[in-house]
C-alpha positions as CSV (number, residue, x, y, z in Angstrom):
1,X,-21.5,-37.9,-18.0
2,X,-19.7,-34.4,-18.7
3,X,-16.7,-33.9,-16.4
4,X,-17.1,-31.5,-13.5
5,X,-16.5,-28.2,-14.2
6,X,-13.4,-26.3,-12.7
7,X,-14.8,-24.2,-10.2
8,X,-11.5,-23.0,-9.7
9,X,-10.7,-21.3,-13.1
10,X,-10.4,-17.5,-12.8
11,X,-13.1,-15.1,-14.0
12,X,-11.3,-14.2,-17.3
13,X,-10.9,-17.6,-18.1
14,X,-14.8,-18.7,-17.3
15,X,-15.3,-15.4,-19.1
16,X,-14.7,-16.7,-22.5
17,X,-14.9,-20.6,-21.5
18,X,-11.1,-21.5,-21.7
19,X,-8.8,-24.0,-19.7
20,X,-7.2,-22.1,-16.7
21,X,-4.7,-23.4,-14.8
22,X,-4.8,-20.8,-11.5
23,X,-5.1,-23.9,-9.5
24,X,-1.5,-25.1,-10.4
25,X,0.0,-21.7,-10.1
26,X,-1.5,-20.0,-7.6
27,X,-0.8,-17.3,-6.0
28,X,1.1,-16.1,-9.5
29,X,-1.3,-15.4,-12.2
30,X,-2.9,-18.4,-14.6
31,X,-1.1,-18.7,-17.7
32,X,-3.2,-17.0,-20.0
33,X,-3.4,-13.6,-17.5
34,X,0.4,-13.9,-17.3
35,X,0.8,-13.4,-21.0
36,X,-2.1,-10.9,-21.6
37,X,-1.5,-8.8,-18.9
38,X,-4.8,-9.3,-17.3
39,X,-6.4,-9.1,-13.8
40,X,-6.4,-12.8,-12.7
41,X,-9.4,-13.4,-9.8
42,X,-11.5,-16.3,-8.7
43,X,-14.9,-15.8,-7.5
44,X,-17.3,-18.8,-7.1
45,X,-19.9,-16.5,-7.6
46,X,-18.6,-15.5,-11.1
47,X,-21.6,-15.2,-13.7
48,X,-20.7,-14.8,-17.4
49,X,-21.9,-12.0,-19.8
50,X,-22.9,-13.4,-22.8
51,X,-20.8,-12.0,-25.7
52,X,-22.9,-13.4,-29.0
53,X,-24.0,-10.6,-31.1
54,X,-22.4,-8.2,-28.7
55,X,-20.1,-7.4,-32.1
56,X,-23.1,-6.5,-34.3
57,X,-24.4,-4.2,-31.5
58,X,-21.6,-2.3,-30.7
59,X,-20.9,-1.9,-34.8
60,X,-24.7,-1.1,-34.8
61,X,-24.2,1.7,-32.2
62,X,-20.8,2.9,-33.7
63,X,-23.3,3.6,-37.8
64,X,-25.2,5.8,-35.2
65,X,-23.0,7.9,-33.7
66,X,-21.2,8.3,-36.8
67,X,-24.5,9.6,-38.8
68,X,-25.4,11.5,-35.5
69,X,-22.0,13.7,-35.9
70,X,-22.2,13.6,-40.2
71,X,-25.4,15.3,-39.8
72,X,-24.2,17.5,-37.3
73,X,-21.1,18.2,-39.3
74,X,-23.6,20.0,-41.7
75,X,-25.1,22.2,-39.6
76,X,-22.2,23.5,-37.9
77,X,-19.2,23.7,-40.0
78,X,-16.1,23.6,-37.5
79,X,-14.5,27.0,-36.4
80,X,-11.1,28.3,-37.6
81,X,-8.7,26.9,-34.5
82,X,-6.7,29.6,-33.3
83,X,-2.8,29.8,-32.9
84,X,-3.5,29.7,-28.9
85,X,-3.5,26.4,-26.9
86,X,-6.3,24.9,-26.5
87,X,-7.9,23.8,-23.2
88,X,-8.4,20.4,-22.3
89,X,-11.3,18.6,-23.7
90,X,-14.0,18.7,-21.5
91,X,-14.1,14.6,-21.1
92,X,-10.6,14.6,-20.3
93,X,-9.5,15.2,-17.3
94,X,-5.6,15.5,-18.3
95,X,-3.1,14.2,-20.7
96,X,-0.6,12.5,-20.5
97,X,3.0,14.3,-21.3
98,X,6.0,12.3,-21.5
99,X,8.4,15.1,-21.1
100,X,9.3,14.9,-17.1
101,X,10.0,18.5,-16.0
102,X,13.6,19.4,-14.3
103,X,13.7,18.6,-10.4
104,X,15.3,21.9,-9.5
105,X,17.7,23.5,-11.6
106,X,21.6,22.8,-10.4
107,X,23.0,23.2,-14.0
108,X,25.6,26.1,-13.2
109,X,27.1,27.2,-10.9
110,X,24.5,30.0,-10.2
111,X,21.9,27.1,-9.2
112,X,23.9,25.7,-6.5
113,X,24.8,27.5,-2.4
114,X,27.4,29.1,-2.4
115,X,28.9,27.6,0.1
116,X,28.2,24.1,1.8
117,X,24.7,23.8,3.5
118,X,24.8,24.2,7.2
119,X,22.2,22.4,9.9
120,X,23.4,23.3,13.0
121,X,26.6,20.8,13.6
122,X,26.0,19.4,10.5
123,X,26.7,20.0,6.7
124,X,26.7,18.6,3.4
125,X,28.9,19.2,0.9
126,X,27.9,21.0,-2.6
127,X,28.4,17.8,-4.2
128,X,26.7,15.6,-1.7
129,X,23.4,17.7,-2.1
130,X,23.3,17.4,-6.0
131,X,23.7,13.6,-5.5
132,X,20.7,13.7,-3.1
133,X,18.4,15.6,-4.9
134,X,19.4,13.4,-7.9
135,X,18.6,10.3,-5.5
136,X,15.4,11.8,-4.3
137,X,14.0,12.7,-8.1
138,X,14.8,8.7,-8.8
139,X,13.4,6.8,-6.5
140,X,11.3,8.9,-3.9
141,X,9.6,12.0,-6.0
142,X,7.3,9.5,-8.5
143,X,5.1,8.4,-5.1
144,X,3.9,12.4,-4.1
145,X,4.7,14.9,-6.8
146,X,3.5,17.5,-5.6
147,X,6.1,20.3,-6.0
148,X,6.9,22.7,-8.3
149,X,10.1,22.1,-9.1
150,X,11.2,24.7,-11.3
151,X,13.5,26.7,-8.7
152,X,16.9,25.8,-8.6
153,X,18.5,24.5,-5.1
154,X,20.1,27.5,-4.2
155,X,16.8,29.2,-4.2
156,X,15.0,26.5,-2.6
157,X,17.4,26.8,0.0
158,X,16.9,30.4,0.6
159,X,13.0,30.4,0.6
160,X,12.1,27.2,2.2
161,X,15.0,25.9,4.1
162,X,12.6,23.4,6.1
163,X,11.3,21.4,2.4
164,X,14.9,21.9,1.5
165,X,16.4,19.9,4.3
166,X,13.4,17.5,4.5
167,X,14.5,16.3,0.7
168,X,18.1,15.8,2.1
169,X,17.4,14.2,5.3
170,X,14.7,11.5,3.4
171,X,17.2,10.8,0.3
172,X,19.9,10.5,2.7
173,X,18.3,8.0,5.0
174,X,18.6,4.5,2.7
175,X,21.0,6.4,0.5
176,X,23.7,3.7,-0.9
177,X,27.0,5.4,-0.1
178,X,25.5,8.9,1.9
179,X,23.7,7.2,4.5
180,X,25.8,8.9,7.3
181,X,24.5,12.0,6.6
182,X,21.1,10.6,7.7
183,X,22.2,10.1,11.4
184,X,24.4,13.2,11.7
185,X,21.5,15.4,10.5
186,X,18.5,13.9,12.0
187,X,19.0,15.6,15.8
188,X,19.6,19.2,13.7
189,X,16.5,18.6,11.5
190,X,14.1,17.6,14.1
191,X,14.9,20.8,15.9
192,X,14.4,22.7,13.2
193,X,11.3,20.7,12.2
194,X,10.3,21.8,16.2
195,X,10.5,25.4,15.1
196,X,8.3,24.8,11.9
197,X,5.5,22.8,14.1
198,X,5.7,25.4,16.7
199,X,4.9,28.2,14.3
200,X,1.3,29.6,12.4
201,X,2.2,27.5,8.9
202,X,1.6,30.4,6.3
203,X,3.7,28.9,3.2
204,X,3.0,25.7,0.7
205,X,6.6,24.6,0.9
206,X,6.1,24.0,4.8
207,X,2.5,21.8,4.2
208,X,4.7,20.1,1.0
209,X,7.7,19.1,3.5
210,X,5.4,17.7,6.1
211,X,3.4,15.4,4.1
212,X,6.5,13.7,2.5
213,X,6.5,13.0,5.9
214,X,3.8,11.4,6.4
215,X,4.8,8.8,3.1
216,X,8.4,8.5,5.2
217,X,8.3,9.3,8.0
218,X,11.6,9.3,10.2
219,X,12.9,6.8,12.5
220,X,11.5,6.5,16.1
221,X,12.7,4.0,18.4
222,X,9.9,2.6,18.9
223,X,7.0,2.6,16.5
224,X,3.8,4.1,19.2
225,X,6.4,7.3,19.2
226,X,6.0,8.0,15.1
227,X,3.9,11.3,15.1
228,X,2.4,11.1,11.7
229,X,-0.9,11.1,12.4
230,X,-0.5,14.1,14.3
231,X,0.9,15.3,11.0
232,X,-1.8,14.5,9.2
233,X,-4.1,16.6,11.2
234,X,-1.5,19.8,11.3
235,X,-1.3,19.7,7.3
236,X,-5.0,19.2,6.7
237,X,-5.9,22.1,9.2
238,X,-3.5,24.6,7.7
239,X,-4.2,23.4,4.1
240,X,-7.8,23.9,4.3
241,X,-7.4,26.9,6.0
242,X,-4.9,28.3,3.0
243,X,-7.8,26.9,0.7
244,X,-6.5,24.1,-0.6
245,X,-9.0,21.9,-0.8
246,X,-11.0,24.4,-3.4
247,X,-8.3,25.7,-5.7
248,X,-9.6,26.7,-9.6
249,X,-6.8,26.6,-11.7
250,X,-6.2,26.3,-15.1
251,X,-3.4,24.4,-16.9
252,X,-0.7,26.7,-17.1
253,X,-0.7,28.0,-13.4
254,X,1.9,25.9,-11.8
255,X,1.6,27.2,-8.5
256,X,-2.1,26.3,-8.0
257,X,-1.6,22.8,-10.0
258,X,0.7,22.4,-7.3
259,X,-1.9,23.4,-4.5
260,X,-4.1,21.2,-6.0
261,X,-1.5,18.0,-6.0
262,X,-0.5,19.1,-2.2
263,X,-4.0,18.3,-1.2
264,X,-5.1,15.1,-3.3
265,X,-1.4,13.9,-1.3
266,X,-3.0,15.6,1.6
267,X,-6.0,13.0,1.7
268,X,-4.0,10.3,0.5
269,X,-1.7,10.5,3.8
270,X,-4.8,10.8,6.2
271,X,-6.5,7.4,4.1
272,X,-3.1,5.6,4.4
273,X,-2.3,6.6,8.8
274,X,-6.2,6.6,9.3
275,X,-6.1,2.8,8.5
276,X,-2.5,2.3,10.7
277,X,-3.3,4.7,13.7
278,X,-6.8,2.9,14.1
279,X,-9.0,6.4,13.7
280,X,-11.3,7.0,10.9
281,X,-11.2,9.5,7.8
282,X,-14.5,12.1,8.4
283,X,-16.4,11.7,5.2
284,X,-16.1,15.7,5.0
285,X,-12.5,15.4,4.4
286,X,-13.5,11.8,1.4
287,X,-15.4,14.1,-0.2
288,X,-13.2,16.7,-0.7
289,X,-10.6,15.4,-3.1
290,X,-11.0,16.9,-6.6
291,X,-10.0,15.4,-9.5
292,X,-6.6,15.7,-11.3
293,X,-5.7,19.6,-12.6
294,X,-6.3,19.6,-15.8
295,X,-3.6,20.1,-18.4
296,X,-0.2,17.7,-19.0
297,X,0.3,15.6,-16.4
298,X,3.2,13.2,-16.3
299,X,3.0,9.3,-15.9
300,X,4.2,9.5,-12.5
301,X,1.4,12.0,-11.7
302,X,-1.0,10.2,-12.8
303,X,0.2,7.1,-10.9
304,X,0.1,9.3,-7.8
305,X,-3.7,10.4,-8.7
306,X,-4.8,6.2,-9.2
307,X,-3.3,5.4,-6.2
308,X,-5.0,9.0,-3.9
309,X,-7.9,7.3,-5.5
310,X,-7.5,3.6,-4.3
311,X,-7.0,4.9,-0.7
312,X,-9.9,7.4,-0.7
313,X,-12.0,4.0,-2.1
314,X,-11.0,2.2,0.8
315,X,-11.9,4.4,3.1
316,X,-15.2,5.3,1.6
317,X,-15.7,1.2,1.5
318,X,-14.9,1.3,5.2
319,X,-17.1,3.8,6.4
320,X,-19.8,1.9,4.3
321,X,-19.3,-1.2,5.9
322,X,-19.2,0.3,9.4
323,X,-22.4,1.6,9.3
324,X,-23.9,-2.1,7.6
325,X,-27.1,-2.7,9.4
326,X,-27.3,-6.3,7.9
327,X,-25.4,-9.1,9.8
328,X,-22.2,-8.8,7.9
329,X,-21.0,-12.3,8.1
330,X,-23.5,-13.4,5.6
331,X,-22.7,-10.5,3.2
332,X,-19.6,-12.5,1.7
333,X,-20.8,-11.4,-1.6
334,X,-21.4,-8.0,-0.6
335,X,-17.7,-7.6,0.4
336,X,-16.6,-9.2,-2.7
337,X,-18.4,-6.3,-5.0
338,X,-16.4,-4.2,-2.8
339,X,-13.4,-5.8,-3.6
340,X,-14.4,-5.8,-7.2
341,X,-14.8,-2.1,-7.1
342,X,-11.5,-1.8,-6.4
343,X,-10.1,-3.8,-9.1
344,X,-12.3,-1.4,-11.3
345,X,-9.5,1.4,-10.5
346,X,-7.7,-0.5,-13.2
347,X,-10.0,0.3,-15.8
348,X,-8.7,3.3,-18.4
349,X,-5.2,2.8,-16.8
350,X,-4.0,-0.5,-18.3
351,X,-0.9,1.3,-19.9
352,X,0.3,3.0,-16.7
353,X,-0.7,0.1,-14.1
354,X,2.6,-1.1,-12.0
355,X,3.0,-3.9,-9.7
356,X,3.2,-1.3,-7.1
357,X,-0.6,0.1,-7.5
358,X,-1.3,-3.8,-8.0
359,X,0.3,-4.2,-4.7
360,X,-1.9,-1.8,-3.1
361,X,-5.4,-2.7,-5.1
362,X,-4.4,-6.3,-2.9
363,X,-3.5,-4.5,0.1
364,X,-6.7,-3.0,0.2
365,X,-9.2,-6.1,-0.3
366,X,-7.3,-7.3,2.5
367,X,-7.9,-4.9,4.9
368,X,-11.5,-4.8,3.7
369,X,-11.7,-8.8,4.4
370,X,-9.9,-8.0,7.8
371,X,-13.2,-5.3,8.7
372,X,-15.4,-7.8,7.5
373,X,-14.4,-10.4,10.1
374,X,-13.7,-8.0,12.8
375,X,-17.4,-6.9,12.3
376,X,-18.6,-10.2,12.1
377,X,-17.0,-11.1,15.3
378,X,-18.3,-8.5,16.8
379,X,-21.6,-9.1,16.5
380,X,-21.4,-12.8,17.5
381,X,-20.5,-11.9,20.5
382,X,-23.7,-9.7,21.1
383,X,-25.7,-12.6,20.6
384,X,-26.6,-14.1,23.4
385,X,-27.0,-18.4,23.3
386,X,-31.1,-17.8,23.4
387,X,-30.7,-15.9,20.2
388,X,-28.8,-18.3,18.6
389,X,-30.2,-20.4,15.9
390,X,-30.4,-22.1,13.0
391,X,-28.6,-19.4,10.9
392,X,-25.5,-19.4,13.1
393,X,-24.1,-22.5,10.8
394,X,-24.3,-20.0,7.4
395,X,-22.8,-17.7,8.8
396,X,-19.8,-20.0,10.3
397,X,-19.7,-21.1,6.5
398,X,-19.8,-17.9,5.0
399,X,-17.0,-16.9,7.8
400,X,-15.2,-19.8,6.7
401,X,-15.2,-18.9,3.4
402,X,-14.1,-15.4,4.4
403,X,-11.1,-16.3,6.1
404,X,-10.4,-18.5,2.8
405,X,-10.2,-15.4,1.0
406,X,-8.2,-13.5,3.1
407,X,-6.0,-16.0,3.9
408,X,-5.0,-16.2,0.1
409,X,-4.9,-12.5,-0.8
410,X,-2.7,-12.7,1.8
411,X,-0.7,-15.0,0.3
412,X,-1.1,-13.2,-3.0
413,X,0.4,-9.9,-1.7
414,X,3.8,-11.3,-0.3
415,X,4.1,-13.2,-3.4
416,X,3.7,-10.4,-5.3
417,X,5.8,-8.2,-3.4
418,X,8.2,-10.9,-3.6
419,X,8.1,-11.0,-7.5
420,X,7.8,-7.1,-7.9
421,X,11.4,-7.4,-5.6
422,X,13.0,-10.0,-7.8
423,X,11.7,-8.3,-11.3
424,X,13.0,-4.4,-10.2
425,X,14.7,-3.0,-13.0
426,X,17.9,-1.5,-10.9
427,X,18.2,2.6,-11.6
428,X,20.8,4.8,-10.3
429,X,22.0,8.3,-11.1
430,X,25.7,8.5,-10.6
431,X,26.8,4.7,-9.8
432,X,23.4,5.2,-7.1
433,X,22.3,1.7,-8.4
434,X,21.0,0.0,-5.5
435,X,19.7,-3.8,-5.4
436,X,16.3,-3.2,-3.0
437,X,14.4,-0.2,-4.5
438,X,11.6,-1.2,-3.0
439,X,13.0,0.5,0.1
440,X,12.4,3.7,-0.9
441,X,8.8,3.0,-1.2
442,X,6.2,4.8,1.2
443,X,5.6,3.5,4.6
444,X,2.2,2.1,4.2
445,X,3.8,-0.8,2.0
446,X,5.6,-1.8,5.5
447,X,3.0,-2.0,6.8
448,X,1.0,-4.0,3.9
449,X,3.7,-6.6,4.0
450,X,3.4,-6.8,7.8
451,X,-0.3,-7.2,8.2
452,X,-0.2,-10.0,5.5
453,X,2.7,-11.9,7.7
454,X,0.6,-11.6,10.3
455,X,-2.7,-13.5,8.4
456,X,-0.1,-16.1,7.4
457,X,1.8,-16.4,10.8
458,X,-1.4,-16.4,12.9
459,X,-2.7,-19.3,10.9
460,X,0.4,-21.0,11.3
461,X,0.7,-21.2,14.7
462,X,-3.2,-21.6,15.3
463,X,-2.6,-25.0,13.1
464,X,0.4,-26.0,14.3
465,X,-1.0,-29.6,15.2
466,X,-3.3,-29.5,12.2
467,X,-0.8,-28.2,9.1
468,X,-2.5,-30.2,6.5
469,X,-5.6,-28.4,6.6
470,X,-3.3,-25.2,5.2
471,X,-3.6,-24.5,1.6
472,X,0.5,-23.8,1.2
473,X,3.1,-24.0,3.2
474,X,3.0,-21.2,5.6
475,X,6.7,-20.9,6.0
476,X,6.9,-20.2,2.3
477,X,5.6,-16.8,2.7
478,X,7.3,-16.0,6.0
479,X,10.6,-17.2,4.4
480,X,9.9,-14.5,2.0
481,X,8.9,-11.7,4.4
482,X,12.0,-12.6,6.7
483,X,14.0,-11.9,3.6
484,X,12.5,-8.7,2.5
485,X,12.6,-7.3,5.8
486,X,16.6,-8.6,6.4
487,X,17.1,-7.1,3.0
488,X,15.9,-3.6,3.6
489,X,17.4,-3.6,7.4
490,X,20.9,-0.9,7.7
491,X,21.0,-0.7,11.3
492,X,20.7,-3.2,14.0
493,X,17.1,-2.0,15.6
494,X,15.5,-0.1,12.6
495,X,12.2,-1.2,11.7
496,X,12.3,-4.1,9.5
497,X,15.5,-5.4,12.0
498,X,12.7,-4.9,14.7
499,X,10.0,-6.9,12.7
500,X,12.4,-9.5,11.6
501,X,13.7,-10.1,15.1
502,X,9.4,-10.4,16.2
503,X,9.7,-13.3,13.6
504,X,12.6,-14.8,15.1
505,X,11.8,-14.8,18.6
506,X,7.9,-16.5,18.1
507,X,9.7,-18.8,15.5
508,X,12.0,-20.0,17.5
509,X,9.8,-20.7,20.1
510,X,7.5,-22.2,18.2
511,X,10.0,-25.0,17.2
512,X,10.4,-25.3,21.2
513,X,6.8,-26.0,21.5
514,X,6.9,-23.1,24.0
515,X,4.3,-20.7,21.9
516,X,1.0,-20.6,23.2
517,X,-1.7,-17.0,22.0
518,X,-4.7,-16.5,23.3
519,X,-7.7,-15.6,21.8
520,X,-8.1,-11.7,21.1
521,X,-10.8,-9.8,23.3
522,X,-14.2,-9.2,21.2
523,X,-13.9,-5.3,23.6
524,X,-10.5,-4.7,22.1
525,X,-10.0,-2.1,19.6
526,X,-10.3,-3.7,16.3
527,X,-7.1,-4.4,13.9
528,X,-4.7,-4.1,16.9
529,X,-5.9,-7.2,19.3
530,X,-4.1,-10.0,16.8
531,X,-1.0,-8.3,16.4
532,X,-0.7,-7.2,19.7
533,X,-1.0,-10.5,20.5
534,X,1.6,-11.8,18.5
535,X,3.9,-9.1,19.5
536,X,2.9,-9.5,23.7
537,X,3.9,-12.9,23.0
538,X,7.2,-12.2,21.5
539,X,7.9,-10.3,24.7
540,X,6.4,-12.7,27.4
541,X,9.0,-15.1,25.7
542,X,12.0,-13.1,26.3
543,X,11.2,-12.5,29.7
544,X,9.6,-15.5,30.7
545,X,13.0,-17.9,28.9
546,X,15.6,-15.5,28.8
547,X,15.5,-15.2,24.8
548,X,18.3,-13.0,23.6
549,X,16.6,-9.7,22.4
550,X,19.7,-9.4,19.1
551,X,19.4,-12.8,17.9
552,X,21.9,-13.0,15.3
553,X,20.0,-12.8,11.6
554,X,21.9,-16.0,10.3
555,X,20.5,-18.3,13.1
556,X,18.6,-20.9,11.6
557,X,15.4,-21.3,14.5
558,X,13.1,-23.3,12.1
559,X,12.9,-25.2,9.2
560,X,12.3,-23.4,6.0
561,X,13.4,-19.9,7.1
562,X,15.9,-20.3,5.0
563,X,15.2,-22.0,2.4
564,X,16.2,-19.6,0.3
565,X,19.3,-17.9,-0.3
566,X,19.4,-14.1,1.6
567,X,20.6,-12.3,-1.3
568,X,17.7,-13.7,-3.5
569,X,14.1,-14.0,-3.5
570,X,12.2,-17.3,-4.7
571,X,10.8,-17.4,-8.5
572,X,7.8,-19.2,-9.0
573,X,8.7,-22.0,-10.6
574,X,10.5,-22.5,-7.0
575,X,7.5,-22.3,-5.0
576,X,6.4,-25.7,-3.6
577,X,3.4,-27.9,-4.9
578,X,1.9,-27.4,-1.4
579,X,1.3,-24.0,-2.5
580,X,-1.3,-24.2,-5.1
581,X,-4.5,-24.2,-4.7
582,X,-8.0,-22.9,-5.0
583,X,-8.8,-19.8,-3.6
584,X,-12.2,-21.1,-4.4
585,X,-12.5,-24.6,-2.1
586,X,-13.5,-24.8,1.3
587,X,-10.9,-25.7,4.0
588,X,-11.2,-27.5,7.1
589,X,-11.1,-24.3,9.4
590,X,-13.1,-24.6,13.1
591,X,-15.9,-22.4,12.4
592,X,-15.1,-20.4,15.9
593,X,-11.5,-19.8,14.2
594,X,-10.6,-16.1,15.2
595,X,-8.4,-15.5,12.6
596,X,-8.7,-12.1,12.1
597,X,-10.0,-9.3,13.9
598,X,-8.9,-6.1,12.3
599,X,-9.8,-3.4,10.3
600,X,-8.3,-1.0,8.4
601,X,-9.0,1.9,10.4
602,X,-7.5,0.0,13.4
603,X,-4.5,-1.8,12.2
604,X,-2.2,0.3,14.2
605,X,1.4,-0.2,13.2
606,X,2.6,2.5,15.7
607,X,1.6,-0.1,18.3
608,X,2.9,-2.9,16.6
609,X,6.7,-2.9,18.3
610,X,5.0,-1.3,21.5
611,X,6.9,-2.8,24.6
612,X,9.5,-4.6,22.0
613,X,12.2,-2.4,23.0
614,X,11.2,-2.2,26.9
């Protein structure tokens, strides 16, 4: 009798009929994906391609080109090439150059104000500015390069003053030793932001300093308050209306390469605060993004065109699955090829892929799991009890098997994000070193991080009397989220002190007994009902026991909060046994479990502190 076959084994694996060990180390990568730096995924529904004689026909195919182009060859002998530059090659779409331009010239003293920058009250000193522009080029530039930086400061000062101070104000914000200059500058800068919103917007450098914006945005106190979606709809107005969407350029024109960057970042901010303001992306504005300009691009350009590309994706996907007719709780499969599609993103870009666009690939299956349910839910409760039938316990499965999935990309993402924290390679211009990089990523990774702790902390307390039917340890990865967001907290009510404190408060409770959430409202606006949940309850404890609103951070409330040390995040080797398992095997979830209920469009993280700080 031949052993039973490990259903569990990921695809590459089953691919070429190898022993895979994703089931022991799960959520990191099997063993074999680890060391080739491949895409590890399990999908029950995996079907192999046979590979035998796959050699002779691609050799086969290869004879036929090459006679193909020999016998070309004689009929056209090739032309002279001219001293010029060539164009790009018509299948290329750019190339890669190595060479990073200069982020605005400060060389001399020519380069540089002549005197210290003034915003109203506030300045900055000569040196202070070179060490933030420095800081900016290092860690925030490679996620939206978009400008053309080959002004020096002092001119960049004269001719934009709003892009100028936006670069200051942002580097300045989670700077390691300049931070002050954030808080003394911010009432000055929104005034003379004011100004700039309150005017026609005739000039690029205004649309550029606005849509850095919209990757980090500033500090509100309270998250409904943050006005980047309105942003978003300002930028893509006026951009359209300067013709940015339809620039021709050619490789050598900087200024329209730079047009044409502005707007791919353009699209990419209304994908990324379509999906957290809960409003959807017009296919008018999907269709609109153009491809790369053509010419050199550098490796962090090109990073920023993969990841324009995995938002657009999701938002297509979205709008696809919105409009599906078919019951979507038996279209598990369906939702998977989506998924998959998005993996294919990697394909051509194996030498620039980064944990970060990994991050986001899994950010983005899980939102696309989260519509899935929501829909699903949605239309079970539009069925009336007549209607319901036999086909009402596939579809529990196949929701079961849903939540599975989404449970452990979940899982997957804080891991990752946890690994991609402990694994930064620490950079610094001018002793700038700093030990959380990750910080100075765009906002949408906050809130990627948060909507998986909410998966994982809405199935913990849903199973609190039930924990064995739980994959992992749940306070594994809220351990490891508590940390991140302690980690990346300067101030005692910024946003990840805010989120941590949510954590806290529920936590603590819970160890009380006192934590009770109700199921969300099939009428509610999709995405939002869960976390609103979690965060009305955080509040109804305060009020309803007293809870002190500024717990201090270094209270221990429950067991295995902190489990590991602050100052460090948990390798895998550290990760319990409890923690792996197949992604693949069916759990002993209620079939009515209302896991989840968002999607993308509608996870609103404006609303997510909403009544926190009331």
């Amino acid at each position: 009798m031949h052993p039973k076959r490990n259903q569990g084994a990921c695809t590459t694996c089953r691919q070429v009929k190898l022993k895979c060990d994703s089931n022991e180390r799960f959520p990191a990568p099997c063993t074999r994906c680890s060391k080739k730096n491949l895409q590890c995924r399990t999908d029950p529904n995996f079907k192999r391609t046979r590979t035998r004689s796959r050699l002779d026909e691609v050799t086969n195919q290869l004879n036929a080109i090459q006679k193909t182009l020999a016998q070309q060859s004689q009929h056209h002998p090739p032309s002279v090439q001219s001293d010029s530059t060539p164009g790009p090659s018509p299948g290329i779409e750019y190339i890669i150059d190595n060479e990073e331009p200069t982020f605005y010239q400060h060389a001399n003293i020519n380069d540089l104000p002549a005197s210290p920058p003034v915003l109203g009250p506030a300045s900055v000193g000569i040196e202070h500015v070179i060490q933030l522009f420095s800081h900016f080029e290092a860690h925030y530039y490679r996620h939206c390069p978009i400008l053309d930086t080959s002004a020096s400061i002092a001119a960049l000062r004269q001719s934009s003053p709003i892009l100028f101070w936006t670069i200051v104000i942002l580097s300045s914000r989670w700077h390691p030793s300049l931070h002050h200059h954030y808080n003394n500058l911010l009432g000055p800068y929104r005034t003379l932001l004011g100004r700039t919103l309150a005017e026609q917007i005739f000039f690029l450098e205004s649309i550029q300093a606005l849509t850095m914006l919209c990757f980090w945005p500033l500090s509100v106190p309270r998250q409904i308050e943050d006005p980047s979606w309105n942003y978003c709809g300002l930028i893509t107005h006026a951009a359209r209306k300067m013709g940015l969407d339809n620039v021709r350029i050619c490789s050598s024109d900087r200024t329209a390469r730079s047009k044409r960057k502005t707007w791919i970042a353009i699209v990419q901010a209304n994908c990324s605060h379509g999906w957290t303001s809960g409003m959807t992306v017009s296919s008018e504005i999907l269709k609109s993004l153009q491809s790369p300009p053509p010419g050199l691009s550098t490796s962090f350009e090109k990073q920023f065109f993969t990841t324009a590309e995995i938002w657009r994706r999701l938002a297509e996907t979205s709008l696809i699955m919105t409009n599906f007719r078919r019951d979507i709780d038996s279209s598990l499969s369906f939702v998977q090829g989506l998924c998959a599609d998005l993996e294919n993103v990697r394909d051509g870009h194996e030498d620039l892929w980064t944990a970060e666009i990994d991050l986001i690939v899994i950010g983005a299956q899980l939102c696309i799991y989260a519509l899935q349910l929501d829909q699903g839910r949605k239309r079970s409760s539009g069925i009336s009890d007549t209607q319901s039938s036999g086909p009402d316990r596939d579809q529990a499965m196949s929701r079961r098997n849903t939540i599975n999935m989404a449970y452990m990309t979940a899982a997957r993402f804080i891991h990752r994000f946890t690994e991609m924290l402990s694994n930064s390679v620490i950079t610094g211009i001018d002793d700038q070193a700093t030990t959380a990089p990750q910080r100075y990523l765009p906002k949408y990774f906050f809130g990627l991080l948060l909507l998986s702790m909410a998966f994982v902390f809405r199935t913990k307390l849903l199973h609190a009397a039930d924990p064995a039917n739980l994959p992992s340890k749940p306070e594994v990865h809220i351990s490891q989220v508590y940390q991140i967001l302690t980690s990346w907290s300067r101030e005692r009510l910024d946003e990840p002190a805010r989120a941590a404190r949510v954590m806290r408060v529920i936590l603590r409770a819970e160890k009380q007994g006192h934590v009770k959430i109700n199921e969300s409202n099939p009428d509610g606006r999709p995405g939002v009902a869960f976390l609103d949940e979690v965060i009305k309850t955080a509040k109804d404890l305060r009020e309803r026991q007293g809870i002190d609103a500024e717990l201090p951070t270094d209270e221990s409330t429950i067991d295995g909060l902190h489990d590991f040390p602050m100052d460090s995040t948990p390798n895998v080797s550290d990760l319990p046994l409890e923690l792996m398992h197949d992604p693949s095997l069916e759990w002993n979830f209620p079939w009515g479990l209302d896991l989840l209920s968002g999607e993308q469009y509608n996870f609103d993280i404006n609303n997510i502190y909403n009544g926190i700080m009331q």
